[in-house]
N, C-alpha and C positions, 0 to 999 in steps of 0.2 A: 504494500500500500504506500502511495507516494504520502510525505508529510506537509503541514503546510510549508517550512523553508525549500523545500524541494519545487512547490509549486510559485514560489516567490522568485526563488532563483530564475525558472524557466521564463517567467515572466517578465522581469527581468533583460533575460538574453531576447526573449521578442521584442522589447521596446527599443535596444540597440539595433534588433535588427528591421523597426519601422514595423515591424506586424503587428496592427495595436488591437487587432479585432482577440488574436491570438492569446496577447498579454492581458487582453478583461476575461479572457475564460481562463486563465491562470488562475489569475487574483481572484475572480470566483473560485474557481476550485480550494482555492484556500481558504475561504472564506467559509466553506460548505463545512469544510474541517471544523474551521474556530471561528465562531463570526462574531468575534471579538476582539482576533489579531490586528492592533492598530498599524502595524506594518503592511501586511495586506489592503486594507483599508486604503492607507496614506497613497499605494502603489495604483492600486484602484483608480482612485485621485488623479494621478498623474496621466495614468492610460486615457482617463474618458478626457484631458484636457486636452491630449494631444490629435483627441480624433474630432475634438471640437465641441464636446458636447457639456458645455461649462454646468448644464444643470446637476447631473448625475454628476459632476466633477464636486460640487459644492457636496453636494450630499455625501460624496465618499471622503472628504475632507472634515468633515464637521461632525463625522461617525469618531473619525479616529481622532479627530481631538475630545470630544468624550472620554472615547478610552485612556486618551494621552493625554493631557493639556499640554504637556511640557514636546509635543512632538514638533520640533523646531520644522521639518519637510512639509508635515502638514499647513503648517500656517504659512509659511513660504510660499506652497502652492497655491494654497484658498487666496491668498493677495494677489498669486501673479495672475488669475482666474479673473481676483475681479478687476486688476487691472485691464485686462483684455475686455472686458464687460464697461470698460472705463466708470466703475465705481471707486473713485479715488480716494474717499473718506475708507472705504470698506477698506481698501488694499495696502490705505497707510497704516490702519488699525494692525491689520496682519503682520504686516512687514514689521510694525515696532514690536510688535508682541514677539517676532521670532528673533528678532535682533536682540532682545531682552534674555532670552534662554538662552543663547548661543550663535553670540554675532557673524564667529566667521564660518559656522555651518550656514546659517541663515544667508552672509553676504556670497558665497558662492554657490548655492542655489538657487537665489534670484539672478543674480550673474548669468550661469547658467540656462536657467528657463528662458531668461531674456533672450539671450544670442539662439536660441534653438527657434523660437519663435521666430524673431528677426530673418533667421533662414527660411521660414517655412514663409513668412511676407515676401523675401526677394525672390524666390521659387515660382512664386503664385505670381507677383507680378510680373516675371520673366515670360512666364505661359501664357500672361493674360497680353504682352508685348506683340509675342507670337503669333496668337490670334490674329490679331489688330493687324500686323504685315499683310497677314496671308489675306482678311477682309480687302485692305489697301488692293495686295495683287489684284484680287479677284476684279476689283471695281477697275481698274487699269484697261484690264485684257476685257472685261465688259466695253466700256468706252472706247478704246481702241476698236475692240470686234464692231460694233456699229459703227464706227467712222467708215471702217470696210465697208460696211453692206450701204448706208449710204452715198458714198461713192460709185457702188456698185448697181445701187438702183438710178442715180443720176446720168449714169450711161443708157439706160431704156427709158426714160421718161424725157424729152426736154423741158427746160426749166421756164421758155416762151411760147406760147401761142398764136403762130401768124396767121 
């Protein structure tokens, strides 16, 4: 029988490896174990932030500060949540509260979350750059193509009446 560290672990190694669907049925599976481990929990947290899903992210963050208060990750993540949410009173709350227990766990988790976010914005708007070219092409080789056929019909039609 796997334990829950076993399924933490795995879960874990999914979030490095971007499989985030993977790493909430980890963290579930551990959970199924002990749904009290604030570790699981706090990872929980992390997995449903990174697939975007800030409500379920709140909820598995505010589980495992229950269990934990003192879980400096937890409150780390619930601030950078609601920073993303741009609730800045929420996230400053968090962020002093994790600065409080453990500043330089705290300042390089937020660190952290930051720049991985930051990645996943220049990502998104790279792709969404992309798009944008390829609409441009298309609209190009649209107008060019009718310049064609226009041309091409002003040879069968003339353009006066005698």
């Amino acid at each position: 029988m796997t334990s829950v560290d076993e399924y933490i672990s795995k879960a874990i190694d999914f979030l490095n490896e971007n499989r985030i669907d993977d790493a909430i049925q980890a963290y579930r599976n551990a959970l199924e174990i002990d749904p009290t481990d604030a570790t699981a929990l706090t990872g929980l947290g992390q997995a449903f932030d990174e697939l975007g899903d800030f409500a379920e992210a709140i909820k598995s963050y505010k589980k495992a500060i229950r269990r934990n208060p003192r879980d400096v990750i937890a409150h780390s993540g619930l601030g950078i949540v609601y920073e993303k949410q741009r609730k800045i009173d929420l996230a400053t709350k968090e962020f002093i509260t994790a600065l409080e227990i453990d500043s330089d766990t705290a300042f390089l988790h937020i660190v952290y979350a930051r720049d991985r976010y930051t990645t996943f914005l220049i990502d998104k708007k790279k792709k969404y750059e992309d798009k944008v070219k390829k609409l441009e092409e298309s609209i190009e080789r649209y107008i060019n193509s009718t310049k064609i056929i226009d041309a091409d019909i002003s040879n069968y039609f003339p353009t006066k009446l005698d």
